[in-house]
py3Dmol code that shows the C-alpha trace and the ligand (Angstrom):
import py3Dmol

protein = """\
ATOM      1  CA  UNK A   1       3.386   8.048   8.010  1.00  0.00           C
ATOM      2  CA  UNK A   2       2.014  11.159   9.892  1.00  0.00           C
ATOM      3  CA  UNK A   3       1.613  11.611  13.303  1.00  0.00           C
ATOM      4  CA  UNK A   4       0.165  14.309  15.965  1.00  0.00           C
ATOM      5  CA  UNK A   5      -0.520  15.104  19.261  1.00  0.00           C
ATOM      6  CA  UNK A   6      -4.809  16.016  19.584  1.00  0.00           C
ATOM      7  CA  UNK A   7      -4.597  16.297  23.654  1.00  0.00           C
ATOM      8  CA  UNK A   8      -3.553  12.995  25.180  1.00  0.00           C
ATOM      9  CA  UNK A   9      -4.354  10.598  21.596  1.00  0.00           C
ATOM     10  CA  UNK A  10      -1.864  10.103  19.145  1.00  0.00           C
ATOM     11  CA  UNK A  11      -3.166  10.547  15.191  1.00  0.00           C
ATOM     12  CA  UNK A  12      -1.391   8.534  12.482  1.00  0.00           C
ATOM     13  CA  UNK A  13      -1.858   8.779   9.128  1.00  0.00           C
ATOM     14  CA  UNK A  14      -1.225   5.743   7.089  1.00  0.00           C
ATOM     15  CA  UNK A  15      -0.888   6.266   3.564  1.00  0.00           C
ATOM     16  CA  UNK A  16      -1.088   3.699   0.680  1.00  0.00           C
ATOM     17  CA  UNK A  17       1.236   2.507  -1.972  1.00  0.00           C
ATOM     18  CA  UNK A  18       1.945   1.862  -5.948  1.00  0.00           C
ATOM     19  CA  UNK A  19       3.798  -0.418  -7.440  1.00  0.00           C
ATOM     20  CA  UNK A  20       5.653   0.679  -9.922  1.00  0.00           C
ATOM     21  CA  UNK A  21       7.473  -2.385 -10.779  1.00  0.00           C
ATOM     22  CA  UNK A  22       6.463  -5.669  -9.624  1.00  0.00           C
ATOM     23  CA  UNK A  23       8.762  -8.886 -11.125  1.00  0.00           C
ATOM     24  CA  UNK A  24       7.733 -12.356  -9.960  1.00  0.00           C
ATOM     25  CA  UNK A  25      10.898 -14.107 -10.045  1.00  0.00           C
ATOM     26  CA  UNK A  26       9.558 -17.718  -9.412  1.00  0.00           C
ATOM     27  CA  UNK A  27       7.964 -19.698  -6.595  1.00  0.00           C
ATOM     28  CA  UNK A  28       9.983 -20.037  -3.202  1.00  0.00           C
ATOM     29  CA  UNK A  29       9.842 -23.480  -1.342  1.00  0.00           C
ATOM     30  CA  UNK A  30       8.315 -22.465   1.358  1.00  0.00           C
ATOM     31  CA  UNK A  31       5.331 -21.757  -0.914  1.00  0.00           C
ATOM     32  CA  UNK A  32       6.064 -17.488  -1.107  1.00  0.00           C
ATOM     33  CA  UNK A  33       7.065 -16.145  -4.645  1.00  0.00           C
ATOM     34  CA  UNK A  34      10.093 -14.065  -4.876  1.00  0.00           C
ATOM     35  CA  UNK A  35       9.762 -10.590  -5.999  1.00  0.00           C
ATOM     36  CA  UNK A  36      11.431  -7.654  -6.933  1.00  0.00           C
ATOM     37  CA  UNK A  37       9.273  -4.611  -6.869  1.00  0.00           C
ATOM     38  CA  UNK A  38       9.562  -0.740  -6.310  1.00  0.00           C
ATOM     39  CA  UNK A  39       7.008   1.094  -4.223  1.00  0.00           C
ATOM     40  CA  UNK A  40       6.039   4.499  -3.639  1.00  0.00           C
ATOM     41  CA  UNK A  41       3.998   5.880  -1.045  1.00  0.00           C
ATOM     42  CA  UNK A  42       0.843   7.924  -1.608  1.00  0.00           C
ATOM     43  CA  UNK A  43      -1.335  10.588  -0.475  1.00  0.00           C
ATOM     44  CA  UNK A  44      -4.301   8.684   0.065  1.00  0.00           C
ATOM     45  CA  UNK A  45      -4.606   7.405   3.951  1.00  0.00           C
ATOM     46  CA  UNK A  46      -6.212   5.854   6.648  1.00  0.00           C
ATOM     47  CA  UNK A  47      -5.935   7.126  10.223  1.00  0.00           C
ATOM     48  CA  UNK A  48      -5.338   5.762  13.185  1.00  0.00           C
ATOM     49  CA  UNK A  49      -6.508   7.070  16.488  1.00  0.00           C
ATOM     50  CA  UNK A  50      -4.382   5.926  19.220  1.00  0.00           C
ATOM     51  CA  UNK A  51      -5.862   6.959  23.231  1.00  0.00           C
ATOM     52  CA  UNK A  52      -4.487   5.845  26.044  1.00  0.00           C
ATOM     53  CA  UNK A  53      -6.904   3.399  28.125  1.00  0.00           C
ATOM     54  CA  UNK A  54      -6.478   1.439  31.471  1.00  0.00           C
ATOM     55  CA  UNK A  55      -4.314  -1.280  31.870  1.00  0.00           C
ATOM     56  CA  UNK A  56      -4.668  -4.827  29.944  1.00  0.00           C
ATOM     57  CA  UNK A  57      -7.600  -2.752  28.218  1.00  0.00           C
ATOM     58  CA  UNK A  58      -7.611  -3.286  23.742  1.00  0.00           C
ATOM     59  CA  UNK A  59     -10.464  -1.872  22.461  1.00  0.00           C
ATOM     60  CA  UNK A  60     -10.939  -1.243  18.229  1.00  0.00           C
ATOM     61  CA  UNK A  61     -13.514   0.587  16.295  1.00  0.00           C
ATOM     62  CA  UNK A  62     -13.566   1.263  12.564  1.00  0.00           C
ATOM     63  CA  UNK A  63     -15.439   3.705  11.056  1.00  0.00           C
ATOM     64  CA  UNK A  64     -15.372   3.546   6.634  1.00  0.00           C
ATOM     65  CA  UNK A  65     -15.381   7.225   4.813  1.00  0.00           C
ATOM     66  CA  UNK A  66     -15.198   5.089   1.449  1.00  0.00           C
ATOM     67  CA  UNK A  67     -18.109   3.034  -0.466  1.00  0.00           C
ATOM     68  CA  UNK A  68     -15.431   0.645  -1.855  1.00  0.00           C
ATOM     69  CA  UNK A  69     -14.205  -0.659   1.518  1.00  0.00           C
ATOM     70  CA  UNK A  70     -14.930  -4.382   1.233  1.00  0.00           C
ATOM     71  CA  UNK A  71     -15.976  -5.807   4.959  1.00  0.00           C
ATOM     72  CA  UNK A  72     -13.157  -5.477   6.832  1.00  0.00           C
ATOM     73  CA  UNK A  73     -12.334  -8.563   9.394  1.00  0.00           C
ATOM     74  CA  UNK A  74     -13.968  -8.433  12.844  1.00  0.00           C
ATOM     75  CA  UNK A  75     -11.351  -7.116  15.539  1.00  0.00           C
ATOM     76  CA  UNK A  76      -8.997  -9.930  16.496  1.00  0.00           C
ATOM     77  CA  UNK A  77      -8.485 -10.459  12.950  1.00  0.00           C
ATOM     78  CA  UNK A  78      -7.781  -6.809  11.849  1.00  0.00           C
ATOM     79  CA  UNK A  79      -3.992  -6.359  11.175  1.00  0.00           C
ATOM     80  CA  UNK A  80      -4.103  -3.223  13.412  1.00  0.00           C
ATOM     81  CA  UNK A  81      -5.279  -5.698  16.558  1.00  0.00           C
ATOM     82  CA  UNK A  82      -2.869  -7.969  15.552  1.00  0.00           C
ATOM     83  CA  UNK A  83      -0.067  -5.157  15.522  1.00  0.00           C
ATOM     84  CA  UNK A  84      -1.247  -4.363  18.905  1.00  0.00           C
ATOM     85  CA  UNK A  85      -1.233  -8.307  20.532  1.00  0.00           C
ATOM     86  CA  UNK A  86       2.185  -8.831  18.994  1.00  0.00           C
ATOM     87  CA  UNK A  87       3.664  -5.584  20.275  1.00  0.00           C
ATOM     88  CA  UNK A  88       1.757  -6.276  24.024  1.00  0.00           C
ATOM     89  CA  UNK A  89       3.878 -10.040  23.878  1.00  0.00           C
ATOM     90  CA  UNK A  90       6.702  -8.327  22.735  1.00  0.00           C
ATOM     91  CA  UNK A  91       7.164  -5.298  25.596  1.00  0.00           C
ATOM     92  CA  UNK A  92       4.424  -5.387  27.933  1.00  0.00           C
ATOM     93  CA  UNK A  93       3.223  -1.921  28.090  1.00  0.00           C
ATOM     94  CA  UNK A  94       1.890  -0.583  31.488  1.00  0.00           C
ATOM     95  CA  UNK A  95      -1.512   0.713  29.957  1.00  0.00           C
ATOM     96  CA  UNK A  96      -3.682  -0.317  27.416  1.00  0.00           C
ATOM     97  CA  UNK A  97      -5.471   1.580  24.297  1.00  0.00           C
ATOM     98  CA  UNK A  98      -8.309   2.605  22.312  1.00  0.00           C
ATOM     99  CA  UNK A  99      -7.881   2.425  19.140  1.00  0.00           C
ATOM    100  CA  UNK A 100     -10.270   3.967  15.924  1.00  0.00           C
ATOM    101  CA  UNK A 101      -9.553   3.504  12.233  1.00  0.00           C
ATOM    102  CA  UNK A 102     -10.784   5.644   9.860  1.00  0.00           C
ATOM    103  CA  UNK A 103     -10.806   3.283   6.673  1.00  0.00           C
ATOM    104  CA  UNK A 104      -9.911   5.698   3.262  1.00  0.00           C
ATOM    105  CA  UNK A 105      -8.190   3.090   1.272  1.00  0.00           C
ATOM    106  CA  UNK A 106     -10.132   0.311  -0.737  1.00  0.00           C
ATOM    107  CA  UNK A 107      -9.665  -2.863   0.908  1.00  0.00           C
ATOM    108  CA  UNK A 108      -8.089  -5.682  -1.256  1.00  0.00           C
ATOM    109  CA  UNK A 109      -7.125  -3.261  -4.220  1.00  0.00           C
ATOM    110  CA  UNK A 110      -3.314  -3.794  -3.928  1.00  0.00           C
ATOM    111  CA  UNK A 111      -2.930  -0.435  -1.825  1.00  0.00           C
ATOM    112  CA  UNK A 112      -1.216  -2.323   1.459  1.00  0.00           C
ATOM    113  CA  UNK A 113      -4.520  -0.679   3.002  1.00  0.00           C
ATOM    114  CA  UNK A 114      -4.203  -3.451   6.082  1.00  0.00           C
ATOM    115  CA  UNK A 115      -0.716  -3.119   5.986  1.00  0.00           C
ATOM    116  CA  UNK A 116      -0.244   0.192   6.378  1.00  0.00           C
ATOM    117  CA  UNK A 117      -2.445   0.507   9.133  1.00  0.00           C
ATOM    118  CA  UNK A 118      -0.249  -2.788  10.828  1.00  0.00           C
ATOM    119  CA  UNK A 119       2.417  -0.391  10.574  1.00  0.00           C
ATOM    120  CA  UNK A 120       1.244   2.434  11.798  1.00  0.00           C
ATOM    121  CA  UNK A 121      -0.305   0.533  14.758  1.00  0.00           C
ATOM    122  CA  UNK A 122       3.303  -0.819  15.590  1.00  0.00           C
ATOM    123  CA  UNK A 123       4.855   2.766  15.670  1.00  0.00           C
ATOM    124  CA  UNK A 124       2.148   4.562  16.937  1.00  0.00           C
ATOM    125  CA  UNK A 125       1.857   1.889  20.065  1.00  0.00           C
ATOM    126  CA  UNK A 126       5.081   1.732  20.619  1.00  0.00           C
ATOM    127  CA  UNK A 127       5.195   5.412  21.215  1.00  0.00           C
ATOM    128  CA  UNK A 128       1.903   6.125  22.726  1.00  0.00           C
ATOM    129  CA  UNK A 129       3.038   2.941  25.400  1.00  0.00           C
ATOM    130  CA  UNK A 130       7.109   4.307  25.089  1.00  0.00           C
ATOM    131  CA  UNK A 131       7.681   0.552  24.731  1.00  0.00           C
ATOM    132  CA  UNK A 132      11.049   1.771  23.640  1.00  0.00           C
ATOM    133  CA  UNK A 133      11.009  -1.422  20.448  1.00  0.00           C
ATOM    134  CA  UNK A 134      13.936  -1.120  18.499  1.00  0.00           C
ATOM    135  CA  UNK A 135      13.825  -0.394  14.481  1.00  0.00           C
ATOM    136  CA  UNK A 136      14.854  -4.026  13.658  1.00  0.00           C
ATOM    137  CA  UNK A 137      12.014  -5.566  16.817  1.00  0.00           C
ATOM    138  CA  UNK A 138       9.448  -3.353  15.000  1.00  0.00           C
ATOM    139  CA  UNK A 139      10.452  -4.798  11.436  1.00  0.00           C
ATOM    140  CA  UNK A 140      10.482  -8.733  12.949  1.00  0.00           C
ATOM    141  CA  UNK A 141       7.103  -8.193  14.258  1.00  0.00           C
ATOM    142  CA  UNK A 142       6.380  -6.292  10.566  1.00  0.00           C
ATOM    143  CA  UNK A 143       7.217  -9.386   8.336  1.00  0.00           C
ATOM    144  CA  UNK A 144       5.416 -11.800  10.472  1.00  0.00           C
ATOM    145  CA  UNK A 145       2.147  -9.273   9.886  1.00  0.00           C
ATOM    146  CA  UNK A 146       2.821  -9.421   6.196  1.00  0.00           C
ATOM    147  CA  UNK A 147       4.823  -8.749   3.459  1.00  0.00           C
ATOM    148  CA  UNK A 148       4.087  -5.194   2.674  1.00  0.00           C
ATOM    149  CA  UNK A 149       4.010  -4.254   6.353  1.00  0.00           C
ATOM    150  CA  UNK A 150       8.027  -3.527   6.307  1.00  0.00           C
ATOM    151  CA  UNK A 151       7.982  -1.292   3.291  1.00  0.00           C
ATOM    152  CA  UNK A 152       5.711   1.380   5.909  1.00  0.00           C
ATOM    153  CA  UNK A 153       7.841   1.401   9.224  1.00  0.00           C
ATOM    154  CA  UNK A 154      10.549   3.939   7.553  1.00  0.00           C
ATOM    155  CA  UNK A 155       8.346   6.693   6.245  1.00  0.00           C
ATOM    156  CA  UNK A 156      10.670   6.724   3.253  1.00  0.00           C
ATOM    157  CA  UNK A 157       8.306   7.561  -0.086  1.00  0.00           C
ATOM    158  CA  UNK A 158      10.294   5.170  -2.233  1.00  0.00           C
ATOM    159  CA  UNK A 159      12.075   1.493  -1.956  1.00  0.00           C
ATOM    160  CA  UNK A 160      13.060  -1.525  -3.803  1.00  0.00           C
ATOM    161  CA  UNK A 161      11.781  -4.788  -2.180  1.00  0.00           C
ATOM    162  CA  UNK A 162      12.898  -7.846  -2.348  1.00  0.00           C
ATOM    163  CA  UNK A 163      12.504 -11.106  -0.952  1.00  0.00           C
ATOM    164  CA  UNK A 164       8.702 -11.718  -0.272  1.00  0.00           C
ATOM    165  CA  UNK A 165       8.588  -7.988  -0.573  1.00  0.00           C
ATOM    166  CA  UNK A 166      10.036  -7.774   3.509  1.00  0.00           C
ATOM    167  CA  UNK A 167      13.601  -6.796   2.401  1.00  0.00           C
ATOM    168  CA  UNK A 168      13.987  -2.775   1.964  1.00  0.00           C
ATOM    169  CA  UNK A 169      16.234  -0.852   0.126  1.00  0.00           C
ATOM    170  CA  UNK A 170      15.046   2.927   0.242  1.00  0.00           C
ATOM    171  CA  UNK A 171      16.155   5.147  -2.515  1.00  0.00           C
ATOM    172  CA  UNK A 172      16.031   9.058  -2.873  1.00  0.00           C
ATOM    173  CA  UNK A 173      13.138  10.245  -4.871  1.00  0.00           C
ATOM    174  CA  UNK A 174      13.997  13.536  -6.238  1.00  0.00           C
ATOM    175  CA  UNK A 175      10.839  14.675  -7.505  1.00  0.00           C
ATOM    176  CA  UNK A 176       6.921  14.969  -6.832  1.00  0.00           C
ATOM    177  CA  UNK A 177       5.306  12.103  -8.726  1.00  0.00           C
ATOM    178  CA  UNK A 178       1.710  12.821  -9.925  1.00  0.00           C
ATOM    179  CA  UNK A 179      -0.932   9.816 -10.501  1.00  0.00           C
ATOM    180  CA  UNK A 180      -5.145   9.037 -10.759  1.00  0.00           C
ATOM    181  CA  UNK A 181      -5.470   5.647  -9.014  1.00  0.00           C
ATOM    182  CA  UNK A 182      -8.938   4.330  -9.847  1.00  0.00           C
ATOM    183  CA  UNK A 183     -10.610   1.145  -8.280  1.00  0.00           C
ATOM    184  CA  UNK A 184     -12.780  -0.514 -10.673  1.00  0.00           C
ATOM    185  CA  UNK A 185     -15.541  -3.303  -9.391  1.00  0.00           C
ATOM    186  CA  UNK A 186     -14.585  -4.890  -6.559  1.00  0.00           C
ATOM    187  CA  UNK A 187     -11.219  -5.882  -4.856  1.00  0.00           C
ATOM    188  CA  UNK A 188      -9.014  -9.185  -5.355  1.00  0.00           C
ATOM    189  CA  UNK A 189      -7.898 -11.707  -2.910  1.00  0.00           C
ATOM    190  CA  UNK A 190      -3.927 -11.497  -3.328  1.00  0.00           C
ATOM    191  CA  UNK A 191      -3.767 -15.506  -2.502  1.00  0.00           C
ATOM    192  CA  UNK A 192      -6.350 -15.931  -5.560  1.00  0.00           C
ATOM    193  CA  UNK A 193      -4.177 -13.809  -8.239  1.00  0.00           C
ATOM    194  CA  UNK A 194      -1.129 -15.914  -7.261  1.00  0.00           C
ATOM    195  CA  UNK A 195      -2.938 -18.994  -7.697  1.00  0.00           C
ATOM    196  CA  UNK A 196      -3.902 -17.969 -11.056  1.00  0.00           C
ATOM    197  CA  UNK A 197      -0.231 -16.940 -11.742  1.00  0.00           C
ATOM    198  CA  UNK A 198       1.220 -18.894 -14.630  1.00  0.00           C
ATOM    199  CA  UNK A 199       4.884 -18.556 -13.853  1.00  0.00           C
ATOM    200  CA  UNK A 200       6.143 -20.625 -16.967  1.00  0.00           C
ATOM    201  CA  UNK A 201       4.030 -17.485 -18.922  1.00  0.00           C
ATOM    202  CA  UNK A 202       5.854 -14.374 -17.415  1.00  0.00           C
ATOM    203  CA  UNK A 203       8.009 -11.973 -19.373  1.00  0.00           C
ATOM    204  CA  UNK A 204      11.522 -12.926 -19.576  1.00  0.00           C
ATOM    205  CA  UNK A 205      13.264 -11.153 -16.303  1.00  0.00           C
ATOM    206  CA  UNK A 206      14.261  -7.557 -15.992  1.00  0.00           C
ATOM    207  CA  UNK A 207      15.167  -5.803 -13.299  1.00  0.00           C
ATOM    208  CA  UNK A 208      14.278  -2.687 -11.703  1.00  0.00           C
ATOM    209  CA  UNK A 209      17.197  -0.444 -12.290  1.00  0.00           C
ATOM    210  CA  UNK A 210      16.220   1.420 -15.842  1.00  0.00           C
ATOM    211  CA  UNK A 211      12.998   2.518 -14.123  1.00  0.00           C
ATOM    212  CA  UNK A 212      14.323   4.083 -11.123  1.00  0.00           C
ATOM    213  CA  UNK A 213      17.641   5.920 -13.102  1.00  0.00           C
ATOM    214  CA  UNK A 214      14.295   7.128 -15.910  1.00  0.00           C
ATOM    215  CA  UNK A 215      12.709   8.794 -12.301  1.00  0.00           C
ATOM    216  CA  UNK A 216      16.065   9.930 -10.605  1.00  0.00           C
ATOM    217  CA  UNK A 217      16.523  11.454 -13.950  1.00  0.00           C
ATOM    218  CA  UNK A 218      12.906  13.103 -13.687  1.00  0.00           C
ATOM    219  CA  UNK A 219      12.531  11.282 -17.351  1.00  0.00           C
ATOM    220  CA  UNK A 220       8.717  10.921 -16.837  1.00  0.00           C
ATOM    221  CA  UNK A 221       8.123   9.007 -20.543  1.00  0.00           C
ATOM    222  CA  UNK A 222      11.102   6.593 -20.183  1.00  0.00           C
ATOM    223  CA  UNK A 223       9.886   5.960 -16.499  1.00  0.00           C
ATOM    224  CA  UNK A 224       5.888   5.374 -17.685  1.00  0.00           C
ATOM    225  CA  UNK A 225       7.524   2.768 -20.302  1.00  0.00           C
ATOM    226  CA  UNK A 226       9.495   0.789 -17.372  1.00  0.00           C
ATOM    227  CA  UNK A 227       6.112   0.260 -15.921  1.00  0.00           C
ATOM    228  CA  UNK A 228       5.594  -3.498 -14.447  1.00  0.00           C
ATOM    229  CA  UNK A 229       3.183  -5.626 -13.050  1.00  0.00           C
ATOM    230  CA  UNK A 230       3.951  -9.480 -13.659  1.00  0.00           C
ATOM    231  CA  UNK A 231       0.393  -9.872 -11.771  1.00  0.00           C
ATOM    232  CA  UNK A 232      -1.541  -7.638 -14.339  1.00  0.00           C
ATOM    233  CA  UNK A 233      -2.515 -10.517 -16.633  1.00  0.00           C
ATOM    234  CA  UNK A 234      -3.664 -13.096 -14.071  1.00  0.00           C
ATOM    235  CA  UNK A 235      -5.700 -10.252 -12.249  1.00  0.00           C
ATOM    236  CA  UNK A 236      -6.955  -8.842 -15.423  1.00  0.00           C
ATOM    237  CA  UNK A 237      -8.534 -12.513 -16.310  1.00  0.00           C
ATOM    238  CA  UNK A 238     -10.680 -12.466 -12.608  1.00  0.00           C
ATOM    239  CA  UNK A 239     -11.499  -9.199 -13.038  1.00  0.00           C
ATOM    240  CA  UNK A 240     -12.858  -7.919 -16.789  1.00  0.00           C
ATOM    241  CA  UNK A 241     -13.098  -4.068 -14.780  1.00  0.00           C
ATOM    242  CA  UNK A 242      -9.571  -3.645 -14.804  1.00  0.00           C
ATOM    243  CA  UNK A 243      -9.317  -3.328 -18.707  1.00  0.00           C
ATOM    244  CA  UNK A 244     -11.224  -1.379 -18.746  1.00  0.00           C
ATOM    245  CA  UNK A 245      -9.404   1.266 -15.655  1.00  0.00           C
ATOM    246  CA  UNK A 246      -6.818   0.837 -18.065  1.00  0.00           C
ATOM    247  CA  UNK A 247      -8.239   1.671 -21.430  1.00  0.00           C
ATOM    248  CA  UNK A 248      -9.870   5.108 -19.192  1.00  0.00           C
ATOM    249  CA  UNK A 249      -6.271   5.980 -18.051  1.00  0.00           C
ATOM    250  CA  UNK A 250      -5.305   5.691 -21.469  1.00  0.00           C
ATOM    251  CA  UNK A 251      -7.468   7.951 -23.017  1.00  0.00           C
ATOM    252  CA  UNK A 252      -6.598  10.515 -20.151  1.00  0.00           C
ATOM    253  CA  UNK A 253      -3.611  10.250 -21.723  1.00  0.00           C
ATOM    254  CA  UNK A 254      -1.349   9.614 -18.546  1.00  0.00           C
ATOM    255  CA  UNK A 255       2.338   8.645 -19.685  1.00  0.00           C
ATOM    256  CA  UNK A 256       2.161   5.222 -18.320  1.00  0.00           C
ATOM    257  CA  UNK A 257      -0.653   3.152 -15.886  1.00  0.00           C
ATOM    258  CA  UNK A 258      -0.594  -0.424 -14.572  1.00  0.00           C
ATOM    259  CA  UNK A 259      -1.974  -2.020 -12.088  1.00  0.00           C
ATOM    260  CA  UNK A 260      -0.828  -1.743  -8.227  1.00  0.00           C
ATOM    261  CA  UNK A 261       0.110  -4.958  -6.566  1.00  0.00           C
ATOM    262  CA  UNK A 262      -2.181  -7.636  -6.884  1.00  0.00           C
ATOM    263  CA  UNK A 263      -5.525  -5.178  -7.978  1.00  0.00           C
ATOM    264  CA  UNK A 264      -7.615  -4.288  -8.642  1.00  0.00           C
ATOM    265  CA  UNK A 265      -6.891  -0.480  -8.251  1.00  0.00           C
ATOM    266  CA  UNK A 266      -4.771   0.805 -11.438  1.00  0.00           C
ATOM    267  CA  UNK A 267      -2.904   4.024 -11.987  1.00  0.00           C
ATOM    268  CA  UNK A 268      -1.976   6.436 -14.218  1.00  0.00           C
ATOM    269  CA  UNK A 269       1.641   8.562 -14.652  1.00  0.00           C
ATOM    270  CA  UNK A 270       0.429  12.348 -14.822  1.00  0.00           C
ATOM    271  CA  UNK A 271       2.399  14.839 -16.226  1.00  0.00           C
ATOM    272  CA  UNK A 272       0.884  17.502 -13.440  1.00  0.00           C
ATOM    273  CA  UNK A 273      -1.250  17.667 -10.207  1.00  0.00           C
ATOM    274  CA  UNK A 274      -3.700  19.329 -12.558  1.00  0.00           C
ATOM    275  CA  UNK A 275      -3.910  16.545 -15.059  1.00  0.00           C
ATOM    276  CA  UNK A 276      -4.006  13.928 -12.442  1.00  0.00           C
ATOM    277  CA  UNK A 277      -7.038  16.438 -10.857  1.00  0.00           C
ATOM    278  CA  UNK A 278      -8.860  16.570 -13.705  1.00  0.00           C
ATOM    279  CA  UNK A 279      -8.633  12.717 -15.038  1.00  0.00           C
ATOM    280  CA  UNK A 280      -9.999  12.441 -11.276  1.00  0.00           C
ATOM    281  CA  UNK A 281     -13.312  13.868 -11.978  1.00  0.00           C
ATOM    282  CA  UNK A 282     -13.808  11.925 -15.229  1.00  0.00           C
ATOM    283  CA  UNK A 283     -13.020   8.725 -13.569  1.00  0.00           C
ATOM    284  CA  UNK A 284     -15.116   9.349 -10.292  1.00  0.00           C
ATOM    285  CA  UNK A 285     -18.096   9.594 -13.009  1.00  0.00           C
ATOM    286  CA  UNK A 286     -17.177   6.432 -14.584  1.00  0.00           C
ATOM    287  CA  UNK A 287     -16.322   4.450 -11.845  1.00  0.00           C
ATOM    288  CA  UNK A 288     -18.697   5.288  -9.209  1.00  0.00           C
ATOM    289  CA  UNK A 289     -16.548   7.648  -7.249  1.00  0.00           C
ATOM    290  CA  UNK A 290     -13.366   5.671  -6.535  1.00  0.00           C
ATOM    291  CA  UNK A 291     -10.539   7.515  -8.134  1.00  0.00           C
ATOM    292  CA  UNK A 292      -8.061   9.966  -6.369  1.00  0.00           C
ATOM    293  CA  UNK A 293      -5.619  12.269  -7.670  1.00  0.00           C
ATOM    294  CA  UNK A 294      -2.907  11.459  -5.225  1.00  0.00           C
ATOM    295  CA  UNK A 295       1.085  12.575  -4.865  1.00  0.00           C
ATOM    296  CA  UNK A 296       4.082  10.699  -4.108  1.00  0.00           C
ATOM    297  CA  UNK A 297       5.669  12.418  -1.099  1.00  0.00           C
ATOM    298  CA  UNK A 298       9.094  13.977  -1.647  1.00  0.00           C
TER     299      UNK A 298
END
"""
ligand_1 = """\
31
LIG
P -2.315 -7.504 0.275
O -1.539 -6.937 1.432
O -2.854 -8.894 0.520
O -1.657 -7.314 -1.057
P -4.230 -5.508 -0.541
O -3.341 -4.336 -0.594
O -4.735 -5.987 -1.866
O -3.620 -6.680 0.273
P -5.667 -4.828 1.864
O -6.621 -3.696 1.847
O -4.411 -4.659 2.602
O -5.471 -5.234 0.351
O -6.457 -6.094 2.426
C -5.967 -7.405 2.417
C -6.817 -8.238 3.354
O -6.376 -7.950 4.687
C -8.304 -7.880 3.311
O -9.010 -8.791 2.521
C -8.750 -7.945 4.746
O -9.482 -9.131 4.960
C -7.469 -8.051 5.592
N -7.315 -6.958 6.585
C -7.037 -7.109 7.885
N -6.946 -5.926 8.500
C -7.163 -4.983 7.588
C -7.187 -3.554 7.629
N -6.950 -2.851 8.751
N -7.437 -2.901 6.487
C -7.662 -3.607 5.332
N -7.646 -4.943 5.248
C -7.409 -5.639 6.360
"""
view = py3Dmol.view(width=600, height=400)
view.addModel(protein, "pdb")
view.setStyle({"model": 0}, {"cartoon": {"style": "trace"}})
view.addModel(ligand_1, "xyz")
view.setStyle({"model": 1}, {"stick": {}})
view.zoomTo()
view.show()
């Protein structure tokens, strides 16, 4: 997360994530699976605009630079108005705001678009109001926004997440990581890709470790073969488009791609910022302009 100053608004930037590993480690009783999975945030964002306003004043606009943002949900709905009501409950500010979101990242792709911008709503607020919320009030009200939502509060590039995906273990990452996300077709509902899940069907369990020694180790080929996403298959049979992301990474010759979360954006290893620029421009022809070259922040 970014943030500035333009006269009395605060500017966030909210960036996305990859999953580099995602293990399904069964179904929870309370109806939640329990994951493992290692994230890494990315250079491609949304931005917040936070402006004062009077008191007991909310207002939200939304404004979409991208042609694959799917509709977004009206205002009381949007995660970053929900952000805002629970953090209002919570502390009570003593003015209100105006908020604008500048929409980048493909809704329902498995970038943590909405949940990004939940978290960046819940810092941003709670500075722009100097609500003075604690780092464990602002990660209660993050896991009951969503899963993902935690994984953003910290501004650390790279974590292991447990749990539903709320419990965060940040680890160093040592290096610049290079990738081409592309979004082929449309998006996926995460609910629908876990109720396609076959659970008795999944690979036998691993765990994370091997892939995140291969990228301490700046091992780039060892790391691309540690690649996971236990949600690829069920994803893959709801949307045909996502084969074939995957067959285009391939013959870009990226060390490794999968899938990111639940799809349907996918994502290629790059060896360089160059080779992740110039598999960019090959899949923004073939895919109707969604593909980035992006970085994972050091
Ligand atoms: P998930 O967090 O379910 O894995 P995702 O990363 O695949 O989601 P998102 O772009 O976060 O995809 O959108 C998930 C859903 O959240 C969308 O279908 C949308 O209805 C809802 N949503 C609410 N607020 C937002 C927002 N600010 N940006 C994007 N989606 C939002």
């Amino acid at each position: 997360m970014r943030f500035r100053w333009q006269e009395s608004s605060l500017v966030v930037d909210a960036p996305a994530k990859l999953n580099l590993y995602l293990g399904v480690r069964g179904r929870r009783s309370d109806g939640y699976h329990e994951l493992e999975t290692v994230m890494v945030s990315i250079g491609l964002f949304d931005t917040l605009r936070l402006t004062p306003a009077p008191p007991g004043v909310l207002e939200f606009s939304c404004s979409s630079r991208h042609a694959a943002s799917d509709a977004l949900p009206d205002s009381e709905q949007n995660l970053v108005v929900r952000a805002a009501r629970l953090l209002i409950d919570a502390a009570n500010p003593r003015c209100g705001a105006a908020i604008h979101l500048t929409k980048r990242i493909p809704v329902a792709s498995g970038l943590a678009g909405g949940s990004t911008d939940a978290a960046a709503a819940l810092v941003g607020l709670n500075a722009l109001w100097k609500t003075g919320l604690t780092r464990e009030q602002l990660h209660r009200a993050a896991a009951r926004l969503g899963s993902d939502v935690n994984f953003f509060l910290d501004s650390n590039p790279l974590a292991v997440c447990t749990g539903r995906g709320e419990i965060i273990q940040s680890r160093v990452l040592r290096g610049p990581l290079h990738f081409v996300v592309v979004r082929p077709g449309s998006g996926l509902s995460t609910a629908d890709v876990f109720r396609a899940l076959d659970v008795s069907q999944l690979e036998s369990p691993s765990d994370s470790t091997p892939l995140l020694q291969a990228l301490g180790d700046g091992r780039l080929g060892q790391a691309a073969r540690r690649l996971r996403n236990d949600l690829q298959p069920a994803a893959m049979g709801l949307n045909p488009q996502i084969a074939r992301a995957l067959a285009a990474l391939s013959r870009g010759r990226t060390y490794g791609r999968m899938m990111t979360g639940s799809g349907s954006a996918c994502y290629g290893l790059c060896a360089s910022s160059r080779h992740a620029r110039s598999l960019e421009a090959q899949l923004k022809a073939e895919f109707g302009g969604h593909a980035w070259a992006v970085r994972a922040a050091v």
